[in-house]
C-alpha positions as CSV (number, residue, x, y, z in Angstrom):
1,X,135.2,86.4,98.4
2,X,134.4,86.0,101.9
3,X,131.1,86.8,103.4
4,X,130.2,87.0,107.4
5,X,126.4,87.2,109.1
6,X,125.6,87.0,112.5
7,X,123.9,84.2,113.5
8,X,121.5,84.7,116.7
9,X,119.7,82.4,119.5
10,X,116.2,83.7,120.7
11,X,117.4,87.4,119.1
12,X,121.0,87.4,120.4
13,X,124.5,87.4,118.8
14,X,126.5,84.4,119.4
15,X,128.7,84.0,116.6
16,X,129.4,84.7,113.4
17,X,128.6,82.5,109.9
18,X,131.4,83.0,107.2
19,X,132.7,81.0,103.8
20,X,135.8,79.6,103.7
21,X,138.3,80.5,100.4
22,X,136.2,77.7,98.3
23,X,133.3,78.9,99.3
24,X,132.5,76.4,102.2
25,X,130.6,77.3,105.3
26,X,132.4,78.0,108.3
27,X,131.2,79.6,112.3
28,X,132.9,81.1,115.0
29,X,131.3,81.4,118.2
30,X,131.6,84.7,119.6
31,X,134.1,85.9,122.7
32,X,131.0,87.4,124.9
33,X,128.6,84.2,124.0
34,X,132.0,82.1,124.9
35,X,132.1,84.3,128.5
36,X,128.2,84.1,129.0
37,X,128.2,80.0,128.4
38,X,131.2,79.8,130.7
39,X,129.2,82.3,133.2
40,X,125.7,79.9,133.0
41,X,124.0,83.3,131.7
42,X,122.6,81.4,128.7
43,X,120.0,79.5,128.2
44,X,121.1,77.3,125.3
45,X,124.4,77.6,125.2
46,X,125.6,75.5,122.0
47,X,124.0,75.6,118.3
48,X,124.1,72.2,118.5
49,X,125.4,68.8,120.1
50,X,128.1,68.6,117.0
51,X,129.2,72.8,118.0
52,X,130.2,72.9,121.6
53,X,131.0,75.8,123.1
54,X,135.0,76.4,123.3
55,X,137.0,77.4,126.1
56,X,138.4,81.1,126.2
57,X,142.0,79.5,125.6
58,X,140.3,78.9,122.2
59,X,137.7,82.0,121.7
60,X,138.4,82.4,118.1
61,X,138.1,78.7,116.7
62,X,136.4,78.1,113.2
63,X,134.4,75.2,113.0
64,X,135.1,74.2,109.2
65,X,132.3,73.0,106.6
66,X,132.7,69.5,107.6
67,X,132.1,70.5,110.9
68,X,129.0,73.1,110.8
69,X,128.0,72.6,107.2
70,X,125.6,69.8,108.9
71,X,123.8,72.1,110.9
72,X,123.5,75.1,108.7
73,X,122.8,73.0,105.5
74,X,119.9,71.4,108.0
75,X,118.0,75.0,108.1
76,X,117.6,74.8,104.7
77,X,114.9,72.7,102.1
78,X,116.5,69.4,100.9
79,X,114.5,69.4,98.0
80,X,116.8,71.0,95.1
81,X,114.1,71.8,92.4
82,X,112.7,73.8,95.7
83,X,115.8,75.4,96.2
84,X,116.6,76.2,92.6
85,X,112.6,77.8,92.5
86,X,113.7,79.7,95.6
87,X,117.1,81.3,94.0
88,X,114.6,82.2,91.6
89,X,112.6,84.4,93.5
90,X,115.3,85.9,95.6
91,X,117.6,86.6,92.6
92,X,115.2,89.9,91.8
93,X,117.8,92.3,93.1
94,X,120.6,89.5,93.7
95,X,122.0,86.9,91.7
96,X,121.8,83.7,94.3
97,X,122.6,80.5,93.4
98,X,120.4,77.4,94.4
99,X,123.7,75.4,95.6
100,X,125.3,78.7,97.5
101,X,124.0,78.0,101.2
102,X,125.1,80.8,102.9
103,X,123.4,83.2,100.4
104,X,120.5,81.3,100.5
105,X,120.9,81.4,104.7
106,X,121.3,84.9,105.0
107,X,118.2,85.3,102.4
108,X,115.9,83.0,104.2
109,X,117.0,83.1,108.0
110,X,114.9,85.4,109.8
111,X,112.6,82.3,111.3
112,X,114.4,78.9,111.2
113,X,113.5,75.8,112.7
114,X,114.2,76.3,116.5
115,X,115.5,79.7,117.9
116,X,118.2,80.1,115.7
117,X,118.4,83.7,112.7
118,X,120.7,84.8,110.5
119,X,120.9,88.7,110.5
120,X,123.4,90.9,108.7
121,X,126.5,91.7,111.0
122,X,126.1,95.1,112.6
123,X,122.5,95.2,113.1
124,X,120.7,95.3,116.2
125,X,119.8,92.6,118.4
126,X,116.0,92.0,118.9
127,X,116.0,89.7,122.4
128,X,112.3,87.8,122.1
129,X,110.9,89.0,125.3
130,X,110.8,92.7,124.3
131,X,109.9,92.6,120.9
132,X,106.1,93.3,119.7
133,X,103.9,90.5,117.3
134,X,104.3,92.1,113.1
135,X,102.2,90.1,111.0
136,X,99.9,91.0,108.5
137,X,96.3,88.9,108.2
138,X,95.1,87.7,105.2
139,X,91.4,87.3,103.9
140,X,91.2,84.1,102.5
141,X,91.4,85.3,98.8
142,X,94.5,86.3,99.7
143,X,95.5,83.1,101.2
144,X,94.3,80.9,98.6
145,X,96.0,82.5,96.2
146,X,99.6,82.2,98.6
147,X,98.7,78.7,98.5
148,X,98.2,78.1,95.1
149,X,101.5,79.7,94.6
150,X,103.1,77.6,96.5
151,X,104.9,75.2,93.8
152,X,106.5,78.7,92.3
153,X,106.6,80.3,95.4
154,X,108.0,78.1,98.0
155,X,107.6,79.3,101.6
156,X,105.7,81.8,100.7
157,X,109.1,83.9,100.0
158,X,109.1,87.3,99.1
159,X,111.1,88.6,96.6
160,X,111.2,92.2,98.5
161,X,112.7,90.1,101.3
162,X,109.6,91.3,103.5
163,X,108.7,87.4,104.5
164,X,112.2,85.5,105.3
165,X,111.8,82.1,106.4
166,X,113.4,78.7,106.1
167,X,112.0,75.2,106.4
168,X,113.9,71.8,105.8
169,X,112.1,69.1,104.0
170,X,111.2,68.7,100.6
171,X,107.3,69.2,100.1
172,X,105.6,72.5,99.5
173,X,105.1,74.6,103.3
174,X,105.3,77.8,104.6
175,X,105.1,79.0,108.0
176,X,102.4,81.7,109.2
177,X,100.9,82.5,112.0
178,X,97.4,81.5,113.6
179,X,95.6,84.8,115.1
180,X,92.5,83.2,116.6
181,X,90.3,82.0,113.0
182,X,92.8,84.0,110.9
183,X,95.4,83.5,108.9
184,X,98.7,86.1,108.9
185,X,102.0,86.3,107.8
186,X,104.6,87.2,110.3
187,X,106.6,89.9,109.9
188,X,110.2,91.3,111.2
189,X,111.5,89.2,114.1
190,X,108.0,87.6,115.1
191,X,107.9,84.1,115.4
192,X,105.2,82.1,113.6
193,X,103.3,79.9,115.1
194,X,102.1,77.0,112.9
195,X,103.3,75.3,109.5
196,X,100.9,75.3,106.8
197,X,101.4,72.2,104.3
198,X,99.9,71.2,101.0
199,X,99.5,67.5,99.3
200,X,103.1,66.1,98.0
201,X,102.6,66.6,94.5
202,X,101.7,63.9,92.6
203,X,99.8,62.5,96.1
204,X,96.6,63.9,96.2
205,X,94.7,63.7,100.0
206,X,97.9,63.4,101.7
207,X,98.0,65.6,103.9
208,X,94.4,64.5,105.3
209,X,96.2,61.0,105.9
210,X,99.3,62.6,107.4
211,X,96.8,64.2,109.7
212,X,95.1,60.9,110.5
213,X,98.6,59.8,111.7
214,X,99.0,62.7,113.6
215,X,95.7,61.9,115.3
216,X,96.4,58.6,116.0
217,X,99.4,59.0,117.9
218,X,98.3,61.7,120.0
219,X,94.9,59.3,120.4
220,X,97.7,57.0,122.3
221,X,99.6,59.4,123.7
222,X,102.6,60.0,122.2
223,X,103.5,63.5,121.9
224,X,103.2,65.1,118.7
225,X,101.7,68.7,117.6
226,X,98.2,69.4,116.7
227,X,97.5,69.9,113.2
228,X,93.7,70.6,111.5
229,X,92.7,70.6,107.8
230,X,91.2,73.5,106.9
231,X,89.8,75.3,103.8
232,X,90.0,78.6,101.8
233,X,88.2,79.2,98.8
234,X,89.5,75.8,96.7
235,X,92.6,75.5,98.1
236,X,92.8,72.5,101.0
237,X,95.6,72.7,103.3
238,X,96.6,71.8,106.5
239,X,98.0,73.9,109.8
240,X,100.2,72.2,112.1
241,X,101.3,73.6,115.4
242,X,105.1,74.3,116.2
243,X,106.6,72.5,118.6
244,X,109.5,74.6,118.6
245,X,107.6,77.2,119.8
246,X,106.0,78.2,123.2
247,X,104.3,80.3,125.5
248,X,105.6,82.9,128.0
249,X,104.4,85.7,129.8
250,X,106.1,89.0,131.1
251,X,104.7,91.9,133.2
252,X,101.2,90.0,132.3
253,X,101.1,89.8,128.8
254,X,101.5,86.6,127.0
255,X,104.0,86.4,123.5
256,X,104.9,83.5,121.4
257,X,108.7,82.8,122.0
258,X,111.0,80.2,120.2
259,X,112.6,77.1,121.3
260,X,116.1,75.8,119.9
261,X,116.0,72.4,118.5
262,X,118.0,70.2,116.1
263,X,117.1,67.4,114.3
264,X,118.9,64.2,114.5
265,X,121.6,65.0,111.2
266,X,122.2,68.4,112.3
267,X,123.0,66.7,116.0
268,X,125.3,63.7,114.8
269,X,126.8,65.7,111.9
270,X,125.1,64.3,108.8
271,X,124.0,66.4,105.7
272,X,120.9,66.6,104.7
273,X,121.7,64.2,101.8
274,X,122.5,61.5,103.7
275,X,119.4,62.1,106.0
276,X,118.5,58.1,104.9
277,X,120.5,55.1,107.0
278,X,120.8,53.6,103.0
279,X,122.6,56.8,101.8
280,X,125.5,56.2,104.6
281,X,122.9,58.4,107.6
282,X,122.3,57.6,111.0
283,X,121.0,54.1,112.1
284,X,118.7,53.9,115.4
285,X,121.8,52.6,117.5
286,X,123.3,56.1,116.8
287,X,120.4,58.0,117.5
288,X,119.6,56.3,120.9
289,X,123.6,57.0,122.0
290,X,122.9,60.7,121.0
291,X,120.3,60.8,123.7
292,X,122.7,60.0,126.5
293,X,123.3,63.9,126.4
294,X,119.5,64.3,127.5
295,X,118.6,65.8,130.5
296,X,116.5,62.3,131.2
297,X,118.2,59.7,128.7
298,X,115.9,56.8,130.6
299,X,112.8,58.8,129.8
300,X,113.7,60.0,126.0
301,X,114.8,56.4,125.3
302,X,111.9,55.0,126.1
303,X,110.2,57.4,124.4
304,X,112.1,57.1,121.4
305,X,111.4,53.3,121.4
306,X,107.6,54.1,121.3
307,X,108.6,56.6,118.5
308,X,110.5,53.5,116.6
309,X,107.8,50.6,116.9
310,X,104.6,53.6,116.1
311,X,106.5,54.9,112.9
312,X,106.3,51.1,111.6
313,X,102.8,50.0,113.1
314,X,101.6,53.5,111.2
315,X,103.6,52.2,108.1
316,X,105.4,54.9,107.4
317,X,108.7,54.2,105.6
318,X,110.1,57.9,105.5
319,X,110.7,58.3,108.8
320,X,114.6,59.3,108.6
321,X,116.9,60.9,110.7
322,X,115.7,64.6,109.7
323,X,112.0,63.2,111.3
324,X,113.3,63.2,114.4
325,X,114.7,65.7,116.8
326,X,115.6,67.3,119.9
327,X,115.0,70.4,121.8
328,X,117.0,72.9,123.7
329,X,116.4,73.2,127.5
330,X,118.4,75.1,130.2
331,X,121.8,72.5,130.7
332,X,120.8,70.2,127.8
333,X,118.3,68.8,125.9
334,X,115.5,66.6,125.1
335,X,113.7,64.4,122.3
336,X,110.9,66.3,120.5
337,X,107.7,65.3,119.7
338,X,107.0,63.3,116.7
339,X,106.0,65.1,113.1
340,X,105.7,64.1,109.6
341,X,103.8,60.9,109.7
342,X,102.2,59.3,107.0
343,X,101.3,55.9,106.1
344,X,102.6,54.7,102.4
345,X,99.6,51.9,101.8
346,X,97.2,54.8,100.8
347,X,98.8,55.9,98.2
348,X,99.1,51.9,96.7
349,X,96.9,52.5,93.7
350,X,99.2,55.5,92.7
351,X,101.8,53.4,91.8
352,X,102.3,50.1,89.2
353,X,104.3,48.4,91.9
354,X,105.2,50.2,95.7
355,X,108.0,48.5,97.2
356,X,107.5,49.8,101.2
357,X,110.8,49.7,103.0
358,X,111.7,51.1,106.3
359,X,114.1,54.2,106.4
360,X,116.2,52.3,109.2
361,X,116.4,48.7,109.4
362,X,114.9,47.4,112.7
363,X,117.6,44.2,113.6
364,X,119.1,44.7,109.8
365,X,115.7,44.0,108.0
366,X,113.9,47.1,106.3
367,X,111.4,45.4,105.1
368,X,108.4,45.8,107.5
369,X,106.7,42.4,105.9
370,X,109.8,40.4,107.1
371,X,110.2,41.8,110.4
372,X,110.2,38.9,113.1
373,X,110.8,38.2,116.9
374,X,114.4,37.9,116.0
375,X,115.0,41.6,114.5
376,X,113.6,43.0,117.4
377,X,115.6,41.0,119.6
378,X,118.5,42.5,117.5
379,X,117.2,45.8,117.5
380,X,117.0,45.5,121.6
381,X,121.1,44.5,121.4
382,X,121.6,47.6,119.1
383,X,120.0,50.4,121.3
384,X,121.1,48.7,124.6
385,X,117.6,47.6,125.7
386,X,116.3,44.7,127.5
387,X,114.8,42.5,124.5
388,X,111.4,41.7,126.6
389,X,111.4,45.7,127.2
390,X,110.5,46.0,123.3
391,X,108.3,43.2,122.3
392,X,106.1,44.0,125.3
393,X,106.4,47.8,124.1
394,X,105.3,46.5,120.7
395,X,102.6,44.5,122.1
396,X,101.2,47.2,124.0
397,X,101.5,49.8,121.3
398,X,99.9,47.2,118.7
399,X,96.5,47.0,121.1
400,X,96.8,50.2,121.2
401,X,97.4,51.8,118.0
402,X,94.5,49.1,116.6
403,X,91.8,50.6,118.7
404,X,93.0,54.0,117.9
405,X,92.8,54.1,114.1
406,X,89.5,52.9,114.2
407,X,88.4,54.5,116.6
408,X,89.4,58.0,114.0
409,X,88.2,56.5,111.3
410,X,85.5,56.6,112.3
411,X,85.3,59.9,113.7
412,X,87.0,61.8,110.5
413,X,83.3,60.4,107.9
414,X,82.1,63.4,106.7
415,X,84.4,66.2,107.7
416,X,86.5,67.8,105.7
417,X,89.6,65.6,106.7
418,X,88.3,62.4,105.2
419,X,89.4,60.7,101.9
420,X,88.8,57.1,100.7
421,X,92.7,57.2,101.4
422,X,92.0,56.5,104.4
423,X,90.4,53.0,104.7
424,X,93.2,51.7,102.8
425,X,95.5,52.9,105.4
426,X,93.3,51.6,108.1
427,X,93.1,48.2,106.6
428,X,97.3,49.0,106.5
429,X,97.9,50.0,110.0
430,X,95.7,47.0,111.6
431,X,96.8,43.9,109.7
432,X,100.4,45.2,111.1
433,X,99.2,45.5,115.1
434,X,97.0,42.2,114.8
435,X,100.8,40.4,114.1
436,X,101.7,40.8,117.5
């Protein structure tokens, strides 16, 4: 049976999500989004790069599953067992099943990545600017027990539907809300304003070395949000800022507001399965021709180069197309800030044997022990930049990158965000900058 839900930027109606006779996703932009877009009285006028906009000659065109599916699928977690515990929970009142998407969309779409919701059609639009902060604080008995909950309850979720939230990725999160020391849960159409993460099970300490990584590159100056371990009662975790999120201020009061964004699937039309260049995904040479749709392509190339070259120095082999994204502005968009680094050398003695490869080849090598002159060279060809551009971006990054993880080494001894872990990814990062 067909099902319809309005899907919302920043609080307002632009289209309508639907299934198709076999149950596929399908969206319509809607006729007054269409005449605001052609009108310039929208701020982010597409969903996404893969969704433009239509003409009004073609107001009532259905993007088809093979078409949207990228996009919507994209909101969601990639992990199944996550999305099978999920169905779980929401199936209180309703039977949802882990593999029906637009159930689990219109369950958990209130507060997606970027400024995108799902609402029931019919209801009232909440516009950003004039709504009022819900959220409810919690003492930290309250939160440790959320968090320990976590692997049963992913994303915090609600089965009374009070909390409704989505996340892509595959490790345990949940998004909240960071009210000066406090922790609270938002509530209604309030955005939150940090993602709290857990260690990937099976991985103890790593989210103090994904922090570490995060601290490294904002050490030399790449962009990327702040994050902080923290404590309550037992339970470790750590709070990482949203980037999608900023703020504003109106008739002098300041309110967090969201900011659309995609990530690299979602913008070159990729499920989230095949978020992995092995599994048939995106390669870098597609990614870099996606940003010729920036509003600076110069600028987020280059940055995106850095992002390339710091993602291997830091020796972290996940970093997949889903790892990287952009964000909405007026007219267009550009490359976000970098999130979810780690470095895979920690974790060696977890494993009998730890094969690193890279998640896209650099010159058609994914092997980061192999890599030579001559891949990077290639790699140069592939994304249509001067070769000597790259290895003197590598060099400098190397020198850089070197003096940065030990300088935060150093600095973490003691607090609360050090582990053992992270001398072996020390030792990691800085036999890989003293190569070049």
């Amino acid at each position: 049976m067909a099902q319809e839900a309005s899907v919302r930027l920043h609080g307002i109606e632009i289209g309508t999500l639907g299934t198709d006779d076999k149950g596929g996703l399908r969206f319509r932009y809607s006729p007054d989004h269409i005449h605001r877009s052609a009108t310039a009285q929208t701020v982010t006028p597409q969903l996404s790069l893969r969704l433009p906009v239509p003409t009004q000659a073609v107001e009532n065109h259905w993007f088809d599953d093979a078409e949207c599916g990228p996009f919507f699928a994209g909101l969601l977690p990639d992990n199944k067992l996550t999305r099978r515990k999920l169905a779980l929970v929401l199936s209180k009142d309703h039977d949802i099943a882990a593999d029906d998407e637009f159930a689990m969309l219109f369950a958990l779409g209130k507060d997606c990545a970027g400024a995108v919701s799902i609402a029931p059609v019919g209801t009232a639009e909440t516009p950003e600017d004039t709504t009022h902060p819900e959220y409810r604080i919690l003492d930290e008995a309250e939160l440790a027990r959320h968090i320990r909950d976590l692997p049963a309850r992913p994303l915090f979720v609600d089965a009374q539907g009070e909390v409704r939230i989505s996340l892509a990725g595959v490790h345990d999160k949940a998004v909240v809300i960071r009210t000066g020391e406090k922790i609270a849960l938002p509530h209604g159409n309030t955005p939150s304003s940090h993602i709290l993460k857990t260690d990937i099970q099976g991985l103890p300490e790593s989210i103090r070395v994904e922090h570490y990584c995060l601290e490294i590159a904002r050490e030399i100056g790449l962009p990327c949000p702040r994050s902080h371990i923290l404590q309550a009662e037992d339970q470790i975790f750590m709070l990482v800022a949203r980037y999608d999120r900023t703020l504003r201020e109106r008739s002098g009061q300041r309110y967090l507001t969201r900011l659309h964004q995609e990530d690299f699937c979602q913008a070159l039309g990729y499920f989230p399965h095949q978020k992995y260049e092995r599994d048939g995904g995106p390669n870098w040479k597609k990614m870099f021709a996606a940003l010729d749709f920036s509003l600076d392509p110069a600028r987020d190339k280059l940055l995106l180069l850095r992002y390339a070259i710091f993602q291997y120095l830091v020796g972290n082999p996940d970093a997949h197309a889903k790892n990287y994204s952009l964000i909405w502005q007026a007219g267009g968009v550009r490359l976000a800030p970098l999130y979810d680094l780690n470095n895979a050398a920690a974790f060696r003695n977890f494993y009998k044997e730890q094969r690193i490869l890279l998640a896209m080849s650099i010159g058609g090598e994914r092997n980061p022990k192999l890599l030579g002159r001559e891949h990077w060279e290639s790699f140069a060809s592939d994304i249509n930049i001067s070769p000597k551009l790259v290895i003197d971006e590598l060099a400098t990054l190397s020198k850089l990158t070197e003096k940065a993880a030990t300088k935060l080494r150093q600095a973490t001894r003691g607090t609360i965000a050090d582990t053992s872990l992270l001398d072996l990814a020390l030792e990691d990062i800085k036999s890989r900058c003293q190569n070049h």
